[in-house]
Every structure is written in C-alpha cells, then in structure tokens.
mmCIF entry with sequence, helices, sheets and N, C-alpha, C, O atoms, coordinates in Angstrom:
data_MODEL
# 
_entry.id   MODEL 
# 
_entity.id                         1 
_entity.type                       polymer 
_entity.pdbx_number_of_molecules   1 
# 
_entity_poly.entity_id                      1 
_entity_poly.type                           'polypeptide(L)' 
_entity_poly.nstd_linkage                   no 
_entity_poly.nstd_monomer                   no 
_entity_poly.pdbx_seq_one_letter_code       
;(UNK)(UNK)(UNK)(UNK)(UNK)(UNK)(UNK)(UNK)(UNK)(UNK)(UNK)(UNK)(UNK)(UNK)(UNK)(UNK)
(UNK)(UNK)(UNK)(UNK)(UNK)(UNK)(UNK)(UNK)(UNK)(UNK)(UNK)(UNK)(UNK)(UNK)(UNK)(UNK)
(UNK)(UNK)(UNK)(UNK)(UNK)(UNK)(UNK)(UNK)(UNK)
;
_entity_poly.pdbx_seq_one_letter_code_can   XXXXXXXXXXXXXXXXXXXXXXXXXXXXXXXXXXXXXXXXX 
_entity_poly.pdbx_strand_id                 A 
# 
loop_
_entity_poly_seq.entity_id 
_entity_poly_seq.num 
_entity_poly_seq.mon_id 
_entity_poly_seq.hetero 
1 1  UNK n 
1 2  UNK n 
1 3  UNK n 
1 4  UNK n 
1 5  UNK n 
1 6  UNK n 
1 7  UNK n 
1 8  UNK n 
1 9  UNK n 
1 10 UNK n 
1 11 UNK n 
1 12 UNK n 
1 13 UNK n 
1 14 UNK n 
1 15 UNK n 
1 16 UNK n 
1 17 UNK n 
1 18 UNK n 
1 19 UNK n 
1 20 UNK n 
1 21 UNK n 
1 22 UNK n 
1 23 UNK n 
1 24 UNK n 
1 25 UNK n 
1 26 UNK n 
1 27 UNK n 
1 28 UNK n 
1 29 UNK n 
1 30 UNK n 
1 31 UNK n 
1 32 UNK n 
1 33 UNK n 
1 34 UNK n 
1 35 UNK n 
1 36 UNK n 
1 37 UNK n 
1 38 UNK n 
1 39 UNK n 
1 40 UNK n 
1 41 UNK n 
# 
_struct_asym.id          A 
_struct_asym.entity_id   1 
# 
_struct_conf.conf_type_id            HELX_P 
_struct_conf.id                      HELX_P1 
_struct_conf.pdbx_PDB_helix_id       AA1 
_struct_conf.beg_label_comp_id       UNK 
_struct_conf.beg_label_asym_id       A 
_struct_conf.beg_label_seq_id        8 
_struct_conf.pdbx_beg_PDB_ins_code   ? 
_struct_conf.end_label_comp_id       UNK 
_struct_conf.end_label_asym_id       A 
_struct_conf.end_label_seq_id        24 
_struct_conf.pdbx_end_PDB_ins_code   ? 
_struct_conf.beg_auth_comp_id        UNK 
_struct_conf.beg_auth_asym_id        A 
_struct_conf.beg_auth_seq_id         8 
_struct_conf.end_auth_comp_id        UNK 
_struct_conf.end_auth_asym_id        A 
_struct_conf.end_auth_seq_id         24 
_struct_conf.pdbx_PDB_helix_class    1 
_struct_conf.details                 ? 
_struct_conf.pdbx_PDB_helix_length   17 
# 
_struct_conf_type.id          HELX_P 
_struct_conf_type.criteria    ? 
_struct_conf_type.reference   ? 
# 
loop_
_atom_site.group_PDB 
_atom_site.id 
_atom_site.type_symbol 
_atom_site.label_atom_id 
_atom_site.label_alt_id 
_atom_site.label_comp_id 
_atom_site.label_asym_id 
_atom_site.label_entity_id 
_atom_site.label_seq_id 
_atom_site.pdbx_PDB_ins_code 
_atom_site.Cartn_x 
_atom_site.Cartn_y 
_atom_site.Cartn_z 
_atom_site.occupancy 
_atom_site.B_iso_or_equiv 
_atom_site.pdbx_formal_charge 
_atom_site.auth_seq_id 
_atom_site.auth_comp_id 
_atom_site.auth_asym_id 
_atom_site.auth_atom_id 
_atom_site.pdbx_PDB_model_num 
ATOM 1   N N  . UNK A 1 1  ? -16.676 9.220   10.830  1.00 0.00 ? 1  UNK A N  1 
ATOM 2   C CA . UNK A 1 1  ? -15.381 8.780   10.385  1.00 0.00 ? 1  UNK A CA 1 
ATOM 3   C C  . UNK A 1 1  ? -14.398 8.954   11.545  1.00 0.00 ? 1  UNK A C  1 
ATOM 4   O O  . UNK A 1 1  ? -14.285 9.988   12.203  1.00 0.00 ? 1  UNK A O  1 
ATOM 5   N N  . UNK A 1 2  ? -13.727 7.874   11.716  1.00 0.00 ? 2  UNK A N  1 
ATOM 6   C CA . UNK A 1 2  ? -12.622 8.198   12.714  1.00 0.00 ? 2  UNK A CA 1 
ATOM 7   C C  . UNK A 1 2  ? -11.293 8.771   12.427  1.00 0.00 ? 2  UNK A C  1 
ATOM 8   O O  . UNK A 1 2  ? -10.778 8.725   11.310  1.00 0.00 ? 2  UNK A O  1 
ATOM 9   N N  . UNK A 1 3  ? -10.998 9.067   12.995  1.00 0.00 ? 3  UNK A N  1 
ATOM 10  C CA . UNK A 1 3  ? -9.158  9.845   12.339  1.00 0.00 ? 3  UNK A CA 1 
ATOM 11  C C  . UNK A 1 3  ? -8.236  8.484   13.346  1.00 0.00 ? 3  UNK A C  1 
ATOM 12  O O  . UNK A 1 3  ? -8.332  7.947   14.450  1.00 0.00 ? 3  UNK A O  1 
ATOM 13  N N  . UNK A 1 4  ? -7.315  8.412   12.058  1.00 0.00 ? 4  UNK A N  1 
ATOM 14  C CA . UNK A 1 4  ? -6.689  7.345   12.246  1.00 0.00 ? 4  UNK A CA 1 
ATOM 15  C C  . UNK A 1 4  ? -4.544  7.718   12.278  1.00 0.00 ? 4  UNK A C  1 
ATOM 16  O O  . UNK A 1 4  ? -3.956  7.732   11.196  1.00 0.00 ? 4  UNK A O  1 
ATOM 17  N N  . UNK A 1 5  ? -3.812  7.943   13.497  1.00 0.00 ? 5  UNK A N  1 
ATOM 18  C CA . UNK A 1 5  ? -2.662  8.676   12.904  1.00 0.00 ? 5  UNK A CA 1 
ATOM 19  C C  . UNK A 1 5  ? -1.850  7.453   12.612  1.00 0.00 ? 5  UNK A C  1 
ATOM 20  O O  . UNK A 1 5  ? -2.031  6.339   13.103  1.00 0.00 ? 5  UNK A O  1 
ATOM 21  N N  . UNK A 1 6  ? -0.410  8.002   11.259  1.00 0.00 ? 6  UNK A N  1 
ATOM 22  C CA . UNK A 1 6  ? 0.439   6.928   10.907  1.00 0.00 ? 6  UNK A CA 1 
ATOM 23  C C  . UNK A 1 6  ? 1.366   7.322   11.178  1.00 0.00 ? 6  UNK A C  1 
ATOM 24  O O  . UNK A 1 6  ? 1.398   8.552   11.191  1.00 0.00 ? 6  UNK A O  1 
ATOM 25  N N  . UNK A 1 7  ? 2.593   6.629   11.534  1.00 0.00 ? 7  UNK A N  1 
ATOM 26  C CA . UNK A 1 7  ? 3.368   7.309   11.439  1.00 0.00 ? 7  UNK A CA 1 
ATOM 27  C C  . UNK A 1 7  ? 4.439   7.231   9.609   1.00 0.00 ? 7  UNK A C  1 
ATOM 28  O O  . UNK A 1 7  ? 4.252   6.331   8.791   1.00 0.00 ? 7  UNK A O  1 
ATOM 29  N N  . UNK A 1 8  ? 5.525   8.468   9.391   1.00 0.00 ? 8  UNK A N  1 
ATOM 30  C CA . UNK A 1 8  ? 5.851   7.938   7.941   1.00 0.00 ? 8  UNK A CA 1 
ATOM 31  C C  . UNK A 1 8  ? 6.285   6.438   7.571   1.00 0.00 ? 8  UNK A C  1 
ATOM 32  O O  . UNK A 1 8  ? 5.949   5.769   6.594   1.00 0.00 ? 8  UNK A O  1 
ATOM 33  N N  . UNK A 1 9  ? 7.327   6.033   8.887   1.00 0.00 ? 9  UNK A N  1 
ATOM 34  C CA . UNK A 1 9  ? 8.108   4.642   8.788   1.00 0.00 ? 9  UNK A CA 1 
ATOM 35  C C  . UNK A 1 9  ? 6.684   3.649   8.576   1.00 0.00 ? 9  UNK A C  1 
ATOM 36  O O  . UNK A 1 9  ? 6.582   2.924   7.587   1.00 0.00 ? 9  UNK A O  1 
ATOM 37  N N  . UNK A 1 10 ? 5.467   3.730   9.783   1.00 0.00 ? 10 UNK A N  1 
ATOM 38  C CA . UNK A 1 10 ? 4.378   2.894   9.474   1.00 0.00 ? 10 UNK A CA 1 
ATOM 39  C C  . UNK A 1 10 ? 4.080   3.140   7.965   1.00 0.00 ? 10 UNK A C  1 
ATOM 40  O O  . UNK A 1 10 ? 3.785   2.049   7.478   1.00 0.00 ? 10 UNK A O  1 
ATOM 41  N N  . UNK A 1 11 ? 4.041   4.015   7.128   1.00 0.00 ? 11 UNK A N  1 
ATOM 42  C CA . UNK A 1 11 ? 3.250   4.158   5.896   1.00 0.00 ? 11 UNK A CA 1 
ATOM 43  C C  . UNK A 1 11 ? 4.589   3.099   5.035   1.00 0.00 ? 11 UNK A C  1 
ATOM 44  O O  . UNK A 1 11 ? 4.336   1.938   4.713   1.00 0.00 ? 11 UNK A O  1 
ATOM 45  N N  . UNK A 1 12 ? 5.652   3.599   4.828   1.00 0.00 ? 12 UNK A N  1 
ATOM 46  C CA . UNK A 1 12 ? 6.644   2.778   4.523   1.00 0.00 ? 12 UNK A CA 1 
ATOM 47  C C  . UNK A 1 12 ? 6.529   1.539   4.191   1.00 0.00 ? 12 UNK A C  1 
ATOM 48  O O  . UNK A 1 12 ? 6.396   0.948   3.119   1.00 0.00 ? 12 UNK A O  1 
ATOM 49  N N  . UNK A 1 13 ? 6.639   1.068   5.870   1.00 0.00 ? 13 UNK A N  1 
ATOM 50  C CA . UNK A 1 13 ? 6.744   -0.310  6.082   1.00 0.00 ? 13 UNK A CA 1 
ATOM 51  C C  . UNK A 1 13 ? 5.165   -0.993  5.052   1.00 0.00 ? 13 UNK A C  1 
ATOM 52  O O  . UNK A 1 13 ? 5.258   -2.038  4.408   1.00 0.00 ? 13 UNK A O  1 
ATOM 53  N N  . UNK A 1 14 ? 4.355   -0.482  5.083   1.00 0.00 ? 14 UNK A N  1 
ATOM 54  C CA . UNK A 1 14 ? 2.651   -0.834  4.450   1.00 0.00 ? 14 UNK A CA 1 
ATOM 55  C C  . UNK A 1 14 ? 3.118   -1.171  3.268   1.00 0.00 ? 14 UNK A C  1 
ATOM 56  O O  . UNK A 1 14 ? 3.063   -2.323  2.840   1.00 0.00 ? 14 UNK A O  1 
ATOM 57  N N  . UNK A 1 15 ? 3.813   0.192   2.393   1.00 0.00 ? 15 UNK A N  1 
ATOM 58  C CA . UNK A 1 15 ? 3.746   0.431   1.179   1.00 0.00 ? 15 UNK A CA 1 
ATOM 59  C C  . UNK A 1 15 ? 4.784   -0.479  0.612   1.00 0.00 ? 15 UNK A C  1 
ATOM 60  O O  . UNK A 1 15 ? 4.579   -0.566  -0.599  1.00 0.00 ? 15 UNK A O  1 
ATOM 61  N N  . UNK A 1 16 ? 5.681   -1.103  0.931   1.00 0.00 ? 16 UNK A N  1 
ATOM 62  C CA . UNK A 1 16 ? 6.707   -2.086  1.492   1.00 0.00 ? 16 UNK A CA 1 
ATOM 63  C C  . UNK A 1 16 ? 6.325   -3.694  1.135   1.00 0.00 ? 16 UNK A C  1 
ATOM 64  O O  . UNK A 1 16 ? 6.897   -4.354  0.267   1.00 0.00 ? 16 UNK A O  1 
ATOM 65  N N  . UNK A 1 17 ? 5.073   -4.243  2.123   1.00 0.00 ? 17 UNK A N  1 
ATOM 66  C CA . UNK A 1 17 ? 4.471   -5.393  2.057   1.00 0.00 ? 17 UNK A CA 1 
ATOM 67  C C  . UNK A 1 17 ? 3.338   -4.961  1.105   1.00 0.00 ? 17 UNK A C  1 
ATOM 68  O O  . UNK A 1 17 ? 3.117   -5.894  0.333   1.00 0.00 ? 17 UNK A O  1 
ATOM 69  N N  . UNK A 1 18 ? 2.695   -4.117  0.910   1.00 0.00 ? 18 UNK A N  1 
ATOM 70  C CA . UNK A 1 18 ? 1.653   -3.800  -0.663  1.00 0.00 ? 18 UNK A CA 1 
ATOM 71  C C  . UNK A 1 18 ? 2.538   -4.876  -2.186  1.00 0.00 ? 18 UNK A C  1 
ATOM 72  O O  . UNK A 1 18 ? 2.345   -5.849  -2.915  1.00 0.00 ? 18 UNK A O  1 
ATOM 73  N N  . UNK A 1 19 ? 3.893   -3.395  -1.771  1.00 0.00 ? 19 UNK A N  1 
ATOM 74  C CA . UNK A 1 19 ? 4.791   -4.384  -3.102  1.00 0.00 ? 19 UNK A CA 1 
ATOM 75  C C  . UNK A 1 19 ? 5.407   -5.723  -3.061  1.00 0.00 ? 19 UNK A C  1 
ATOM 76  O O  . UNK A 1 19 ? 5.775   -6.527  -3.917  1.00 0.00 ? 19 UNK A O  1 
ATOM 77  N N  . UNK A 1 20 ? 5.398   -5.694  -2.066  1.00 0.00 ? 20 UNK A N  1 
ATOM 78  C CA . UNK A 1 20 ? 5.850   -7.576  -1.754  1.00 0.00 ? 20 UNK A CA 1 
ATOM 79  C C  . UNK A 1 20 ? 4.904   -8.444  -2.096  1.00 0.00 ? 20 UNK A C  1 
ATOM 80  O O  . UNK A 1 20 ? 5.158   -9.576  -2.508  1.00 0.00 ? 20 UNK A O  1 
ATOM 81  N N  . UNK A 1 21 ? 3.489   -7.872  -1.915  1.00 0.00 ? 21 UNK A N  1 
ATOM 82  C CA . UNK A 1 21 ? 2.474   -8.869  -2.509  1.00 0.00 ? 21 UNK A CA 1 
ATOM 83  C C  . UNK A 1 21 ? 2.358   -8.891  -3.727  1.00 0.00 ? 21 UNK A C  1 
ATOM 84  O O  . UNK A 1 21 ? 2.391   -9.984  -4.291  1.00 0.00 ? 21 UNK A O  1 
ATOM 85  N N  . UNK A 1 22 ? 2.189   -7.684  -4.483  1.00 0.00 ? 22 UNK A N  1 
ATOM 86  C CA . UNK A 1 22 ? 2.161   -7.842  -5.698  1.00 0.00 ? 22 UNK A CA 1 
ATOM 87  C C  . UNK A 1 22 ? 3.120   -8.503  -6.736  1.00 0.00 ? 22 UNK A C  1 
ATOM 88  O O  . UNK A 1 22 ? 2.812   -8.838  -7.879  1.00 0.00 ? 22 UNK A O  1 
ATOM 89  N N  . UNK A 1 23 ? 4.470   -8.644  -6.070  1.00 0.00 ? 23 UNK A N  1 
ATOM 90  C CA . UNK A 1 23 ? 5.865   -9.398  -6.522  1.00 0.00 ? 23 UNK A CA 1 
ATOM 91  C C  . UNK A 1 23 ? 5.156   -10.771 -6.046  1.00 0.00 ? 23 UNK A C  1 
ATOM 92  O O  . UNK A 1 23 ? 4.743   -11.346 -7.053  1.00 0.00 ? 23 UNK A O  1 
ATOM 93  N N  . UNK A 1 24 ? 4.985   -11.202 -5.354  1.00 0.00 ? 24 UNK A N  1 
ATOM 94  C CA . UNK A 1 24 ? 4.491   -12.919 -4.963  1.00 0.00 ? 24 UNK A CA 1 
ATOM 95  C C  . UNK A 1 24 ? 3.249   -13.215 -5.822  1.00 0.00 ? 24 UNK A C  1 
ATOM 96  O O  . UNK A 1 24 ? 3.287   -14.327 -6.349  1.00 0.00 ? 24 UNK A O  1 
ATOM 97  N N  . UNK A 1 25 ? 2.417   -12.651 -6.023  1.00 0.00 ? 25 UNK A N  1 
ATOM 98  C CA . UNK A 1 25 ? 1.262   -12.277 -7.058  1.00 0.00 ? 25 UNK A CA 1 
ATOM 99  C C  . UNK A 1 25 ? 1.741   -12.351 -8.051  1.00 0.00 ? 25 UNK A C  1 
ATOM 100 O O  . UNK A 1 25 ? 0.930   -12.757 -8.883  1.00 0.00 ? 25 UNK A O  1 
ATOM 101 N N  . UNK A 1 26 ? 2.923   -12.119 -8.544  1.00 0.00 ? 26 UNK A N  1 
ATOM 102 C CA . UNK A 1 26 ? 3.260   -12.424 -9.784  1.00 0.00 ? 26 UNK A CA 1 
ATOM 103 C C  . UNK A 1 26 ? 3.401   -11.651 -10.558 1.00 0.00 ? 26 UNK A C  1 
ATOM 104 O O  . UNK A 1 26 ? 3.503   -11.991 -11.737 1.00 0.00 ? 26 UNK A O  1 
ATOM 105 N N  . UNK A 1 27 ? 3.464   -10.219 -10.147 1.00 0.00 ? 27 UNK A N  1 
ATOM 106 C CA . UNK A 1 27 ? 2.907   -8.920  -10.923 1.00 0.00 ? 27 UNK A CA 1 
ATOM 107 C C  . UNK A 1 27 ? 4.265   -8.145  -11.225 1.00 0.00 ? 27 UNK A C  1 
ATOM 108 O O  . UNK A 1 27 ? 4.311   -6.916  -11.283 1.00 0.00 ? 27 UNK A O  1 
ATOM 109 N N  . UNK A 1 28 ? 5.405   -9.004  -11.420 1.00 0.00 ? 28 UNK A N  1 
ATOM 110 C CA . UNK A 1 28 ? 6.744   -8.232  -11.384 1.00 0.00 ? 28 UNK A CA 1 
ATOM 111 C C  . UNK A 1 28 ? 6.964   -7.672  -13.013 1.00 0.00 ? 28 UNK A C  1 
ATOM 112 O O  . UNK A 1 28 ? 6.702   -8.229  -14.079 1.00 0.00 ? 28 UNK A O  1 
ATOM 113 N N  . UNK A 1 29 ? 7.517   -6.422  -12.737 1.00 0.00 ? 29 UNK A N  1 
ATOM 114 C CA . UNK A 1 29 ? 7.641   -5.925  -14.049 1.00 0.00 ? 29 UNK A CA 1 
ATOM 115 C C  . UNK A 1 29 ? 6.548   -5.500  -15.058 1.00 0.00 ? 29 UNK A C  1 
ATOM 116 O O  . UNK A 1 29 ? 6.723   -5.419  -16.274 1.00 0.00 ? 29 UNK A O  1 
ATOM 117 N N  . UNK A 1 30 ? 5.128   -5.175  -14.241 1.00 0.00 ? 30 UNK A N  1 
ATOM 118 C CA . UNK A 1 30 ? 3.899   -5.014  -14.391 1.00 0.00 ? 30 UNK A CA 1 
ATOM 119 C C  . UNK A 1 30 ? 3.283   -3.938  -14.190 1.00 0.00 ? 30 UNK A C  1 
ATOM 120 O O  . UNK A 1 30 ? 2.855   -4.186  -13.062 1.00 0.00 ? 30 UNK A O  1 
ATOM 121 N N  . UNK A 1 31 ? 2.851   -2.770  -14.463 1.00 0.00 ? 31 UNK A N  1 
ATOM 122 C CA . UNK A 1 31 ? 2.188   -1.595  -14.459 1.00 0.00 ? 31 UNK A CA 1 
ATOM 123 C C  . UNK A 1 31 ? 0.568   -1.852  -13.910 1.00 0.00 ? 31 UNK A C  1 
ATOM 124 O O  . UNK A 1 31 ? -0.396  -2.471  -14.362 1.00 0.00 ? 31 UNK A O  1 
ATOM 125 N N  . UNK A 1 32 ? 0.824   -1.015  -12.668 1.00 0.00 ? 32 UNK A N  1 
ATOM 126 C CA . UNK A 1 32 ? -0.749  -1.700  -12.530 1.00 0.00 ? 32 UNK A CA 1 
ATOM 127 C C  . UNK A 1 32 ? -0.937  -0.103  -11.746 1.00 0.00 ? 32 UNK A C  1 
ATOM 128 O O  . UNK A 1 32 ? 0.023   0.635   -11.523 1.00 0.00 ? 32 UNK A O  1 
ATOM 129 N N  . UNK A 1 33 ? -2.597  0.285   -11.343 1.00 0.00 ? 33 UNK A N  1 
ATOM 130 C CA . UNK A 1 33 ? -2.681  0.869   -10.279 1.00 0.00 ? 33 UNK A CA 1 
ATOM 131 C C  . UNK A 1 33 ? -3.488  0.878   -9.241  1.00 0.00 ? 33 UNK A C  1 
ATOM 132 O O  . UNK A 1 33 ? -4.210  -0.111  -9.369  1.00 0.00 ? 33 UNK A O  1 
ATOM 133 N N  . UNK A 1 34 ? -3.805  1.540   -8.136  1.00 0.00 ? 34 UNK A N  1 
ATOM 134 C CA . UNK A 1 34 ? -4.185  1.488   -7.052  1.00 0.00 ? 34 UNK A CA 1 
ATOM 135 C C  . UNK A 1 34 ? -5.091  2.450   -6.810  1.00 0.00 ? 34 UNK A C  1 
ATOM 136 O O  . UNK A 1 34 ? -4.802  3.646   -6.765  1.00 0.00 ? 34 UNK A O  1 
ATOM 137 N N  . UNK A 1 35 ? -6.231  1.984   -6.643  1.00 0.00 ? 35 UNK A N  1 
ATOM 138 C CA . UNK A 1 35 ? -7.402  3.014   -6.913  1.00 0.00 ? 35 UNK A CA 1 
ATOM 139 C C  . UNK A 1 35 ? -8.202  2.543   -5.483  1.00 0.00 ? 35 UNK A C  1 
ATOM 140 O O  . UNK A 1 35 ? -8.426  1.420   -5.031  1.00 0.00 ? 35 UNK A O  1 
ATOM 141 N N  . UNK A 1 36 ? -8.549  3.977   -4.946  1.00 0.00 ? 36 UNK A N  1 
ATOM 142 C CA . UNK A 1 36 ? -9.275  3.645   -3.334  1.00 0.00 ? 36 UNK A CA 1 
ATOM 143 C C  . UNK A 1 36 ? -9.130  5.429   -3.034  1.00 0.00 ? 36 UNK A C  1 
ATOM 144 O O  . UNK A 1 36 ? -8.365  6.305   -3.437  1.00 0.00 ? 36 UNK A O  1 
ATOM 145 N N  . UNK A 1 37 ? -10.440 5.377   -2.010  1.00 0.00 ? 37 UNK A N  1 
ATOM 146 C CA . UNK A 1 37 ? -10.745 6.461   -1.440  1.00 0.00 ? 37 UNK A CA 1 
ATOM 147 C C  . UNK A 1 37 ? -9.451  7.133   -0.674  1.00 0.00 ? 37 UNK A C  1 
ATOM 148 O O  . UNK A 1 37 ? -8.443  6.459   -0.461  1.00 0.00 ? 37 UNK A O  1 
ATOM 149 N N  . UNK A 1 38 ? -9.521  8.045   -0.412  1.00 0.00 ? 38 UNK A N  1 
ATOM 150 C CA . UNK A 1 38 ? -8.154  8.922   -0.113  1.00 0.00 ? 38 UNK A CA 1 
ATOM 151 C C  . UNK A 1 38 ? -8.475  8.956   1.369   1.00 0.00 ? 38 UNK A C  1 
ATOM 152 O O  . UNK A 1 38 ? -8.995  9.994   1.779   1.00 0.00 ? 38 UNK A O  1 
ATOM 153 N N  . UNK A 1 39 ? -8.249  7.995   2.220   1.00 0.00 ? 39 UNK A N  1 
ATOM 154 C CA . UNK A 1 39 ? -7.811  7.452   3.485   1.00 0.00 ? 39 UNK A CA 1 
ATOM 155 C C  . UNK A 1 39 ? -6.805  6.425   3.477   1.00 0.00 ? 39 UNK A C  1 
ATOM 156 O O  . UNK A 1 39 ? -6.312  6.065   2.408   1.00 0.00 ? 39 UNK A O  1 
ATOM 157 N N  . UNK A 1 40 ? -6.473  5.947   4.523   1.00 0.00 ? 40 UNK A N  1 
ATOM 158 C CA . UNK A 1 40 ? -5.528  5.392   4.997   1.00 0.00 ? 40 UNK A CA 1 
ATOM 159 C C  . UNK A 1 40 ? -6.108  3.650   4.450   1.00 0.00 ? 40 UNK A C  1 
ATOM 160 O O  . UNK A 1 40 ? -5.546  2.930   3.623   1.00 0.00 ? 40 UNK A O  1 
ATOM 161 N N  . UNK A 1 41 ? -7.477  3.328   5.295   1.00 0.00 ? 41 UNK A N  1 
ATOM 162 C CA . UNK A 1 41 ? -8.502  2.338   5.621   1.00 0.00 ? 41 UNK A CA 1 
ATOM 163 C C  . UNK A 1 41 ? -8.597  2.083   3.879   1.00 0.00 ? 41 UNK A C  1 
ATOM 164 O O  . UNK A 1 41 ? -9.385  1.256   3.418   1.00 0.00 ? 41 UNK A O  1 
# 
C-alpha cells in the first residue's frame, strides 16, 4: 500500500466536487451514503 498525503483544503475541495456531482445527478435533497474502505483512493 502506498501512503498517499492530502492536504485539508485538497480534501475540501474533493468533498466539494463529490457534492456537486451528486446535485447534477440529481440527488438534491436526497439522503444517501458513502460506503468505501477507509483510505483516501
């Protein structure tokens, strides 16, 4: 496994365009969640 560093603003900015997709997706006003191994990748 490689180690991968973020910085916070990088995590931000990610978590940022995540929700922007899911708003263009159509998913506004929608309860959903996000399920994935506890890395970054």
């Amino acid at each position: 496994m490689k180690l991968r560093s973020v910085s916070y603003q990088q995590f931000q900015q990610d978590i940022d365009a995540l929700g922007t997709f899911f708003y263009n997706q159509g998913l506004k006003n929608v309860k959903i969640a996000v399920l994935g191994e506890n890395s970054y990748d």
